[in-house]
N, C-alpha and C positions, 0 to 999 in steps of 0.2 A: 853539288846540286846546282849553283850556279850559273857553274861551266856548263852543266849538262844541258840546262834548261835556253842558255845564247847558241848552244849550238843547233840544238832543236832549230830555236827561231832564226839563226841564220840558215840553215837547209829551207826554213817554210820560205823565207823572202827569197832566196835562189831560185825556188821550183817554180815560185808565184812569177817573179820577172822574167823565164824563162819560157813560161805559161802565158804570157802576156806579148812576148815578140811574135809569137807565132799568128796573133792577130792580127789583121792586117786591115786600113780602112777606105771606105767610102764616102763623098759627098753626098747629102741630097740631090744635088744639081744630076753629077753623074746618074744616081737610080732613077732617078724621074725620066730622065732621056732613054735610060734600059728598059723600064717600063713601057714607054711611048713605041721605042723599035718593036713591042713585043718580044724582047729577050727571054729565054726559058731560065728564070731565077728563080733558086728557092729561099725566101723572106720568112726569116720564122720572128715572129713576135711573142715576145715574153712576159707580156703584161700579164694580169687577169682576164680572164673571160668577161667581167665586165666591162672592162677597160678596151678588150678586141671590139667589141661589139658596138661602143660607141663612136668608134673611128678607126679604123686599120691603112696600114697603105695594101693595095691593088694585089691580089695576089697572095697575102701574106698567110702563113700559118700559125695557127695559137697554140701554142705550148708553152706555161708560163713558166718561168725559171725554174720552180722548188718541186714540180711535177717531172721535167725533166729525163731521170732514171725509169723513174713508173710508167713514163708514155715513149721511151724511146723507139717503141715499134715502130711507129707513126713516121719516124723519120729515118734511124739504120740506113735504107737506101738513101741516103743522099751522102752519106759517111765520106764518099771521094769526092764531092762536089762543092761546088762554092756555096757558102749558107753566110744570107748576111741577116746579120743579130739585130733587131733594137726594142727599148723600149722604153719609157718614157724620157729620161735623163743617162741610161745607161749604166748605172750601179745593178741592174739585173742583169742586163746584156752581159756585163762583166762575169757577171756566176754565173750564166747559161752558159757562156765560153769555158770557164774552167771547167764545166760538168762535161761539157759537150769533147774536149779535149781529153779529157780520161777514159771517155765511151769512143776514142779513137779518129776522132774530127779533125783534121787537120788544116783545112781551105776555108778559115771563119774567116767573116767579114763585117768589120764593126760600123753601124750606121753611124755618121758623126752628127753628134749634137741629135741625135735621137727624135720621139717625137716634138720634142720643146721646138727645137729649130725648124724640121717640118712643118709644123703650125704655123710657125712664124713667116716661113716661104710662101703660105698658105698654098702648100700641094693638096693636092685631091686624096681625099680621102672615102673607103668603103665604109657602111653601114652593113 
């Protein structure tokens, strides 16, 4: 039972790190500049809907992490495109990325330092 159970959890920490290179990241600095060119990004934000609605960066879409499967309509087409993740600290960003990787994602892009650091850059933000 033992053996069975470390081997379980050695396959879940494989799939998970394996799960996790595929992510690849972003500065602030950088999307703010993608932003400013007008680049055609798709930013999905994983916060709450309260949380979208009190500050978003430019652009972004709201789909919060744990809704994900239930609202993937919303997103599917963008399935071969680059999608960059964030949301407050980035412990969501992280579960919308594995969600989003088994629905077939493969071009994720993780905001670094999330909304915390944004703020702190004091980027512009939508209402």
């Amino acid at each position: 039972m033992i053996i069975k159970n470390m081997l379980k959890l050695a396959t879940l920490l494989l799939f998970s790190s394996f799960c996790n290179a595929q992510v690849s990241h972003i500065e602030p600095q950088q999307l703010i500049k993608q932003i400013q060119n007008e680049k055609l990004l798709v930013i999905l934000d994983v916060r709450t809907e309260n949380e979208y609605t009190q500050g978003h960066i430019q652009g972004a879409i709201n789909i919060p992490y744990d809704q994900l499967r239930k609202e993937q309509d919303k997103i599917i087409a963008y399935k071969d495109q680059q999608v960059i993740l964030y949301c407050h600290s980035g412990r969501r960003a992280d579960m919308a990325a594995r969600t989003l990787q088994a629905l077939g994602f493969t071009k994720l892009i993780d905001l670094t330092g999330h909304m915390v650091l944004w703020e702190q850059l004091q980027y512009p933000l939508v209402n």
